[in-house]
N, C-alpha and C positions, 0 to 999 in steps of 0.2 A: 522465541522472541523474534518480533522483526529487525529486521537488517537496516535500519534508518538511512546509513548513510546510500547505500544502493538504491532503498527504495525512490530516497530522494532525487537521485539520480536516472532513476528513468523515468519518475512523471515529469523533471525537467527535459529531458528525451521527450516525450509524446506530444511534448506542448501544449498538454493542458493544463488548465490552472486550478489549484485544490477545489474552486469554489464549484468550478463547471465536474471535476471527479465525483465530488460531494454528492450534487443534484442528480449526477447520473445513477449514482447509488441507494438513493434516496435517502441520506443522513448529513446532518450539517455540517459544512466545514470547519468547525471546532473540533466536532465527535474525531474527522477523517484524521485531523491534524493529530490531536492524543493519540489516535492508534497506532498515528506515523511513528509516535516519539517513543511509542512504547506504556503510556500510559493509562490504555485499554488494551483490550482484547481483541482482534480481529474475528467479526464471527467466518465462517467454511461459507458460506454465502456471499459477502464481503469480499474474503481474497479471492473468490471465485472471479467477482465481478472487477474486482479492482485487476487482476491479472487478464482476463480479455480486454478489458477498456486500454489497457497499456501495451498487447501483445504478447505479452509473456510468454516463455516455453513451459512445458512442465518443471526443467531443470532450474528454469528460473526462478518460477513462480516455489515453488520448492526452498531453493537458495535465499530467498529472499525472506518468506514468511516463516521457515521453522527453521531460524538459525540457533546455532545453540549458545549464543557470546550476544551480549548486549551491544551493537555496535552503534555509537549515534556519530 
């Protein structure tokens, strides 16, 4: 599961805003939001792009998408 409160956490860090994440992704910013919350699935293409769009490390981007605790 995603790490919500982290994830949260560094798109407010990148300064972008879910709608401009969304578009770069090419999915809506409802879809991006549910996957934040944990209410979708991230697809491996997805955390790919959402973990460069943000910087991420591997350790991060790791930490962040296959946590194993629901954290919101």
């Amino acid at each position: 599961m995603t790490n919500t409160n982290e994830l949260r956490r560094r798109v407010a860090r990148s300064g972008y805003k879910y709608k401009a994440l969304a578009r770069k992704m090419g999915i809506c910013p409802s879809t991006l939001q549910r996957k934040i919350e944990n209410q979708r699935e991230f697809t491996v293409s997805e955390m790919d792009d959402l973990a460069e769009l943000l910087g991420l490390t591997l350790r991060e981007k790791v930490a962040i998408f296959f946590c194993k605790n629901r954290v919101i």
